[in-house]
C-alpha positions as CSV (number, residue, x, y, z in Angstrom):
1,X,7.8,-2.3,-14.8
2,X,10.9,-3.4,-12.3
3,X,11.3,-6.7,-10.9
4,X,13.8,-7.6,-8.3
5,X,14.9,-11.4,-8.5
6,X,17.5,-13.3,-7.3
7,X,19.7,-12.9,-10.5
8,X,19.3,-8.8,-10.0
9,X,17.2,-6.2,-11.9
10,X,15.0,-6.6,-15.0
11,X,13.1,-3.9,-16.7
12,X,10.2,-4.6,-19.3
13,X,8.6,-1.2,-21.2
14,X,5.8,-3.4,-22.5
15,X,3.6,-4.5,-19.6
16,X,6.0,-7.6,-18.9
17,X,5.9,-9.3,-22.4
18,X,9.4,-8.6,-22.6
19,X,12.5,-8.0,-19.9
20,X,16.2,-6.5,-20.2
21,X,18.6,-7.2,-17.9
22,X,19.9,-3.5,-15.7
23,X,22.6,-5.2,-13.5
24,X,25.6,-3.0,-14.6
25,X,26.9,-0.8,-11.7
26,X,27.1,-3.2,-8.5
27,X,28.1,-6.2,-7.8
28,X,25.5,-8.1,-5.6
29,X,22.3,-10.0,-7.5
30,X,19.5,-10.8,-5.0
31,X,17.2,-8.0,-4.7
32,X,14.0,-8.7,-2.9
33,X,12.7,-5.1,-2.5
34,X,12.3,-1.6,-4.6
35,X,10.3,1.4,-3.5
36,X,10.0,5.0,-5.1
37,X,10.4,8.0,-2.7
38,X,9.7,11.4,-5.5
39,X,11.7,10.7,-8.5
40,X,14.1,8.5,-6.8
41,X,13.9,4.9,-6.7
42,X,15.5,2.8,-4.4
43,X,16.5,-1.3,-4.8
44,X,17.9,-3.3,-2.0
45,X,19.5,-6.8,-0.9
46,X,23.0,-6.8,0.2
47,X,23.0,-3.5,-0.3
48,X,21.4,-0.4,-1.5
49,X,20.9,0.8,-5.2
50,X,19.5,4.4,-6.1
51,X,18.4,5.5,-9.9
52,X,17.9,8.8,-10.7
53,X,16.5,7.9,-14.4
54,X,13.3,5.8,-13.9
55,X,15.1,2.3,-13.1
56,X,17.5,2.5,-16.3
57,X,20.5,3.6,-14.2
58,X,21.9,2.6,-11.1
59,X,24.9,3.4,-8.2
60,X,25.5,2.0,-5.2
61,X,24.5,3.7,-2.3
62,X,27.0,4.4,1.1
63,X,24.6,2.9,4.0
64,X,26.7,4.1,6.5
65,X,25.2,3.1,10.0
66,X,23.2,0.2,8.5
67,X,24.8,-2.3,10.8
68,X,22.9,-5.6,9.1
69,X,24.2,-6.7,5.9
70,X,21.2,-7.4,3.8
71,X,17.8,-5.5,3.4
72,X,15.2,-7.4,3.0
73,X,12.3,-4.9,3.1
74,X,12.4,-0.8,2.0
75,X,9.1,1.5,2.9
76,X,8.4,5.3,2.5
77,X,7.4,7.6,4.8
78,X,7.4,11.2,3.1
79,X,11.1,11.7,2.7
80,X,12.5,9.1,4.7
81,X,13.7,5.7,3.9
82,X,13.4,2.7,6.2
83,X,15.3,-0.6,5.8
84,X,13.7,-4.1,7.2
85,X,16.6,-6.8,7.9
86,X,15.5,-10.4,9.0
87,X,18.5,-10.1,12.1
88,X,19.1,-6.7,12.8
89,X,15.4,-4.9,13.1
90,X,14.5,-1.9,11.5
91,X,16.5,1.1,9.8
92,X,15.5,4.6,9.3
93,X,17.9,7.3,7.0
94,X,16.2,10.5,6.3
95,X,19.5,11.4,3.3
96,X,18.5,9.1,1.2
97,X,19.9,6.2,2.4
98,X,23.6,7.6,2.9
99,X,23.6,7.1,6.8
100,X,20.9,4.8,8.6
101,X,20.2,4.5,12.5
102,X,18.4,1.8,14.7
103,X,14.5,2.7,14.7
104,X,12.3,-0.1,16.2
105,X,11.9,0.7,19.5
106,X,9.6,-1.4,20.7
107,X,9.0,-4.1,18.3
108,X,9.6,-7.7,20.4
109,X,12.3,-9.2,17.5
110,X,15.1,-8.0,15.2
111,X,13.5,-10.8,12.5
112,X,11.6,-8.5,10.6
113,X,9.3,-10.3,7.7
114,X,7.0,-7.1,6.6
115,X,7.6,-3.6,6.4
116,X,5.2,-1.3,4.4
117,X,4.1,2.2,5.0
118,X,0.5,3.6,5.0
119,X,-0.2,7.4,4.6
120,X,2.1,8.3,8.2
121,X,2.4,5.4,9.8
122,X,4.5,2.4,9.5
123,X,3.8,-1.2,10.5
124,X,6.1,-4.0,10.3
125,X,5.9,-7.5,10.9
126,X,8.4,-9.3,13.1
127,X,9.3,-12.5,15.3
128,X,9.8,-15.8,14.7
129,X,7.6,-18.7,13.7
130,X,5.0,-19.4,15.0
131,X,4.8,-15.9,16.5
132,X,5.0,-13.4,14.0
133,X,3.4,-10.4,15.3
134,X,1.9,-6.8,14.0
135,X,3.5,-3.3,15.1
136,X,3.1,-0.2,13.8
137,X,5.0,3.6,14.6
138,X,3.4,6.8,14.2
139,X,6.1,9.0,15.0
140,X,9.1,7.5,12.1
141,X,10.2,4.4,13.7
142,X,11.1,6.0,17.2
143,X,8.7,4.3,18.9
144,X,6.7,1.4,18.1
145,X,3.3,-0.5,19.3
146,X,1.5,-4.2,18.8
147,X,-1.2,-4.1,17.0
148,X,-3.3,-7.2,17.1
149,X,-7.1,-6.5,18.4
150,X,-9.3,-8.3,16.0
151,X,-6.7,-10.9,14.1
152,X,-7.2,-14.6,15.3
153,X,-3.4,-15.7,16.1
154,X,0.0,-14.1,16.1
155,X,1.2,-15.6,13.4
156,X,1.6,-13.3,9.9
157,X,2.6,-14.2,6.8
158,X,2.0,-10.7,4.8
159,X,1.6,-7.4,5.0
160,X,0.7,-5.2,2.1
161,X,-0.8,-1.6,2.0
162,X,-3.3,0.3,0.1
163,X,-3.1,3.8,0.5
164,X,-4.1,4.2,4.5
165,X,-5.6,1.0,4.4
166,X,-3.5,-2.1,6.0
167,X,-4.0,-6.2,4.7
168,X,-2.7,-8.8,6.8
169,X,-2.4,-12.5,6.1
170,X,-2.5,-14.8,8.7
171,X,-1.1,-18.5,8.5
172,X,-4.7,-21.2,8.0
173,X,-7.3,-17.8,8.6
174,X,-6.9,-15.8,5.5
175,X,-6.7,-12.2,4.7
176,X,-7.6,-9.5,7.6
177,X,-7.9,-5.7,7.5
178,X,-7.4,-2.1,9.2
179,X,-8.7,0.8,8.3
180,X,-8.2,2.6,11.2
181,X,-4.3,3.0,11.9
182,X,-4.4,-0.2,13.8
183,X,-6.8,0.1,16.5
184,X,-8.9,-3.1,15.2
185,X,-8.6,-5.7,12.1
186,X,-11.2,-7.1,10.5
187,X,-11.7,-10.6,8.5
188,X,-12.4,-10.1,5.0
189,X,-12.3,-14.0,3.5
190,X,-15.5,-13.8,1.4
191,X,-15.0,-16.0,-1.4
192,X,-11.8,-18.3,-0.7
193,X,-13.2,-21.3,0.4
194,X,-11.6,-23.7,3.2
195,X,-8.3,-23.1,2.1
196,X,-6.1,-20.0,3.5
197,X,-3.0,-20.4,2.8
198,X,-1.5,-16.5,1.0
199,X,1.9,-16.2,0.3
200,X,1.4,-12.6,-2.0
201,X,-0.8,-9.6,-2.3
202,X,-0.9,-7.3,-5.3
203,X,-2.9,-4.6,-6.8
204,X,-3.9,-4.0,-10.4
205,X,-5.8,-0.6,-11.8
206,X,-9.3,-1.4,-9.3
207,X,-8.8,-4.9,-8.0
208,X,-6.4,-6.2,-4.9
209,X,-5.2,-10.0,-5.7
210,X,-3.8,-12.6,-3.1
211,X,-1.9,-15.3,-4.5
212,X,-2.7,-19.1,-3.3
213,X,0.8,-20.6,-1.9
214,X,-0.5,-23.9,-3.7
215,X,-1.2,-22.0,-6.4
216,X,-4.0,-19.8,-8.2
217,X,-4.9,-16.4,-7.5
218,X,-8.2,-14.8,-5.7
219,X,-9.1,-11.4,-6.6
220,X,-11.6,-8.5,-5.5
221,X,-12.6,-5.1,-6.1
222,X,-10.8,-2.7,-4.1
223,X,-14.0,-0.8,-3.6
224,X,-15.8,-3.7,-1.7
225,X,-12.6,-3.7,0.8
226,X,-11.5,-0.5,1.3
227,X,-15.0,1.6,1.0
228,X,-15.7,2.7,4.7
229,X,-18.3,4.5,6.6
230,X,-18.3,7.8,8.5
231,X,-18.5,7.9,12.4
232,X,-21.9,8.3,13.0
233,X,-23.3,6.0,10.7
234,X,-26.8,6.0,12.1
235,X,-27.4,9.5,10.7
236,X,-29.7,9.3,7.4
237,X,-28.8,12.3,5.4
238,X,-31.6,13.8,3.7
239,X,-30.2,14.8,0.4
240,X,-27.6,13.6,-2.2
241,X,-24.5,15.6,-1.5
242,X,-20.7,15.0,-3.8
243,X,-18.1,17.1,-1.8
244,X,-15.0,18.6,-2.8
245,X,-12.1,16.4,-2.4
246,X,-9.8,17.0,0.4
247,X,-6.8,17.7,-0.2
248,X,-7.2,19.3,-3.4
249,X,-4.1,20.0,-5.1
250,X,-3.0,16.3,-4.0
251,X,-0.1,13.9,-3.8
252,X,-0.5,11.0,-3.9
253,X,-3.5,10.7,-2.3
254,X,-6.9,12.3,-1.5
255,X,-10.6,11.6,0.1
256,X,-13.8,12.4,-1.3
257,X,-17.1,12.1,0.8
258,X,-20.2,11.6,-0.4
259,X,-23.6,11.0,1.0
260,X,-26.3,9.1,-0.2
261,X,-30.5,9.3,1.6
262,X,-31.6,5.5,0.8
263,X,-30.4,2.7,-0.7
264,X,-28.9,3.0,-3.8
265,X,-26.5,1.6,-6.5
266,X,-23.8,4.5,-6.7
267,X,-21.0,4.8,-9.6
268,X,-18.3,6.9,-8.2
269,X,-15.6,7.5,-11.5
270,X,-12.2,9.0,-12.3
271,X,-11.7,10.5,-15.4
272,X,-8.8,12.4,-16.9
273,X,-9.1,15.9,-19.0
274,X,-10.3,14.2,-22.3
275,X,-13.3,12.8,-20.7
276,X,-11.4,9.1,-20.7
277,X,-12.0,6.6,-17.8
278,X,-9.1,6.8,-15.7
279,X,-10.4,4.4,-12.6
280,X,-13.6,3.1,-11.1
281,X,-13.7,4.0,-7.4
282,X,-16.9,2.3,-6.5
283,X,-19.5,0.3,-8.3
284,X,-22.3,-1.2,-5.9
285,X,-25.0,-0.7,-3.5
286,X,-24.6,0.8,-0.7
287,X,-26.8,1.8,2.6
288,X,-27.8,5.3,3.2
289,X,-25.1,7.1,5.0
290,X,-21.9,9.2,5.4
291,X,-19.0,7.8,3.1
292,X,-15.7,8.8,2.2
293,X,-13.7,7.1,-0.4
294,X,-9.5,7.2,-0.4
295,X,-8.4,8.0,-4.2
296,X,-4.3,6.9,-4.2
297,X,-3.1,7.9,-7.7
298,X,-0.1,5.8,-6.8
299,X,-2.2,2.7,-6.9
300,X,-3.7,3.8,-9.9
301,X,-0.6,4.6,-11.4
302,X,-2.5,8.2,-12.5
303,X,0.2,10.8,-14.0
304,X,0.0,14.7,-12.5
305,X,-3.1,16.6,-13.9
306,X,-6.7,17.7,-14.3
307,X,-9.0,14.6,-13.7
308,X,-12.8,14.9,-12.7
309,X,-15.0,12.7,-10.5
310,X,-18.7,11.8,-10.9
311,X,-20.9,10.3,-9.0
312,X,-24.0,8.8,-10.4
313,X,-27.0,6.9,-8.6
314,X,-30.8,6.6,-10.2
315,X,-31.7,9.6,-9.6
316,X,-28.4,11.4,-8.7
317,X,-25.5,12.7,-11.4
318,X,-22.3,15.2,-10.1
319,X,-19.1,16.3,-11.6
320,X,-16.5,17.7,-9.5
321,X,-12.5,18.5,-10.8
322,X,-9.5,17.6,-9.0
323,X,-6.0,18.1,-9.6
324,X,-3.1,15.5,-8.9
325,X,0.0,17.9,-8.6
326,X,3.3,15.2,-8.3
């Protein structure tokens, strides 16, 4: 595990219980961001860091064209690197952060106060308060587009990212969701009472967590968020059908679809070679219908291999292989 803090970077090899200081190798201490693009991660503040070795090692890297001094947000789209400043917009390098030009063509204000990446696109959060506002790019950061159909007021306080699969929080309405690159959001505050206030999303193994800015911690299955329905969803299929996952070799991420002909309580499971539980996909009722369900080994933290899926309802048990190749 990394962690990013004002007094630089810590490392801890046992799940947190323990951290060690890796500050050797720059200068500057406050570093509010990290992100892994293939074996490279990358750590920023008032500057840019780069390790080659899994976080152990560090060197400062050149930023030449990155005109703000301070990144306050890094996302990953395939191989390219952006940079969110708070002053000076967004930042895209595609050389590993070694030169950097402008790439927020169309997004209102240079105050940017989310950037995170989801499959292709990008969406970033930006303005000033109490207008804080929702863009996202499909093209790399050349161009860039508000996105606000379905969230109750322009003001956001979060943005966090599960696979394709984009959470919002917005200041006194709670936590809001799109599935579908941004055309709509919907509200999915089941379960935190009167009071909204978020300042932090996280995920851990099969459950997504939001973090109370008065304190405390709310969390929910993935499944029950992200789990979404195929166009059409007035078709009843007529048998049980488990397709192949698609793609298949994948990295990091794949779909499988499903169909189910009545109501049911489905178990859809990830296991690895040995026949161990590697993650629980889904684990409720559903309706009859199309699905398809988004498997991010990232999230799951899932290292290259063989793994299988099963899915198993009360009358209904199939195995299928799939192969993570990173």
């Amino acid at each position: 595990m990394l962690a990013g803090a004002d007094s630089g970077l810590f490392l801890s090899t046992n799940n947190g219980e323990n951290w060690t200081s890796i500050n050797s190798g720059f200068s500057f201490k406050s570093i509010p961001t990290i992100v892994k693009m293939g074996s490279k991660l990358f750590a920023g503040g008032a500057g840019l860091l780069v390790s080659t070795d899994g976080g152990l090692g560090w060197s400062v890297v050149s930023t030449n064209g990155l005109t703000y001094p301070f990144i306050s947000y890094l996302a990953v789209v395939g191989m390219d690197l952006f940079a969110g400043t708070t002053g000076g917009g967004v930042f895209r390098s595609t050389d590993n952060g070694e030169n950097w030009t402008k790439a927020d063509n169309g997004i209102i204000s240079t105050n940017i106060s989310g950037l995170v990446s989801a499959g292709t696109y990008l969406y970033a959060s930006a303005g000033t308060f109490p207008t804080i506002q929702i863009f996202y790019s499909s093209d790399n950061g050349s161009n860039w587009n508000l996105t606000s159909n379905g969230l109750p007021s322009p003001n956001v306080t979060i943005l966090f990212s599960i696979g394709t699969n984009v959470f919002s929080a917005i200041e006194t309405k709670g936590v809001y969701l799109t599935t579908d690159n941004g055309i709509s959001w919907s509200e999915v505050n089941d379960g935190f009472g009167s009071s909204k206030y978020f300042s932090a999303f996280g995920v851990l193994a099969q459950d997504v967590f939001v973090a109370h800015q008065n304190g405390g911690a709310y969390r929910r299955p993935v499944s029950q968020l992200i789990t979404s329905i195929e166009p059409n969803p007035g078709v009843k299929p007529a048998l049980y059908e488990l397709s192949q996952n698609y793609p298949n070799p994948f990295n990091p991420t794949t779909k499988i679809r499903f169909s189910i002909p009545n109501a049911q309580f489905i178990i859809l499971k990830v296991y690895d070679a040995f026949g161990q539980e590697a993650a629980i996909l889904i684990s409720e009722e559903l309706q009859a219908g199309l699905y398809v369900k988004e498997l991010d080994a990232g999230n799951l933290g899932l290292a290259s291999g063989v793994y299988y899926y099963r899915m198993q309802a009360d009358d209904f048990n199939q195995t299928k292989k799939l192969i993570l190749m990173r």
